[in-house]
C-alpha positions in Angstrom: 70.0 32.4 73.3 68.4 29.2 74.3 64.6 29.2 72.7 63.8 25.3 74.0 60.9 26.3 76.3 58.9 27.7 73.3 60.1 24.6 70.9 59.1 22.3 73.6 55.1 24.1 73.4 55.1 23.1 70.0 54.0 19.5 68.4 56.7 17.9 66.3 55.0 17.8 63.2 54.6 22.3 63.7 58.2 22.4 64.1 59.2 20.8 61.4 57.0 22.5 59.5 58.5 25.7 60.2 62.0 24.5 60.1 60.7 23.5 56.2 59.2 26.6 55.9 62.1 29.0 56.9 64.9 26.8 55.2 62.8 27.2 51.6 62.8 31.1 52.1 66.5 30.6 52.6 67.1 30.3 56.2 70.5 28.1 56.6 69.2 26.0 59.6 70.9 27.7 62.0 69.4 27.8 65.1 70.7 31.4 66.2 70.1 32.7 62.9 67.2 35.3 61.3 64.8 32.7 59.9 63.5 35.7 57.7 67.1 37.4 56.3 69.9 34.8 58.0 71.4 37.1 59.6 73.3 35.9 63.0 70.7 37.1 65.7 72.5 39.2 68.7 70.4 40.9 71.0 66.6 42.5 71.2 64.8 45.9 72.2 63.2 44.8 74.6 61.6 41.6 75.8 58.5 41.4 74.1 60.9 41.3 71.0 62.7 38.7 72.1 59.6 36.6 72.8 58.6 37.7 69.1 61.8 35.9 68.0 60.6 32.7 69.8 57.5 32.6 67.8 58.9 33.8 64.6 62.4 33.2 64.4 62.9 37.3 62.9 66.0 39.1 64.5 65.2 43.3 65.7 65.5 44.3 62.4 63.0 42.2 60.2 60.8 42.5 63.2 60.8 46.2 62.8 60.5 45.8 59.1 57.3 44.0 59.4 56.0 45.5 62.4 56.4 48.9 61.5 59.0 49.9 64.3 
């Protein structure tokens, strides 16, 4: 899963920021990897989903979690 379009939207200083962010909630840094639950991330729903994971970095499963799905 390459997420570089939506990384390359984003100033330097806000991705680091998140990278911060998600490795002090216990995300281990890697980039295919649930930034909420570290799980590895595999596939999506749909594509809005997927485009969810480029924002937030949450596989299907936290993304249903929080979203209500």
């Amino acid at each position: 899963m390459n997420h570089e379009h939506v990384w390359e939207s984003k100033s330097k200083e806000i991705r680091r920021m998140n990278q911060m962010a998600a490795v002090a909630a216990g995300w281990d840094g890697q980039e295919d990897h649930c930034r909420t639950c570290n799980a590895p991330v595999i596939e999506f729903r749909d594509k809005l989903s997927e485009e969810e994971y480029y924002i937030s970095g949450m596989c299907q499963e936290c993304q249903d979690s929080v979203f209500g799905a």
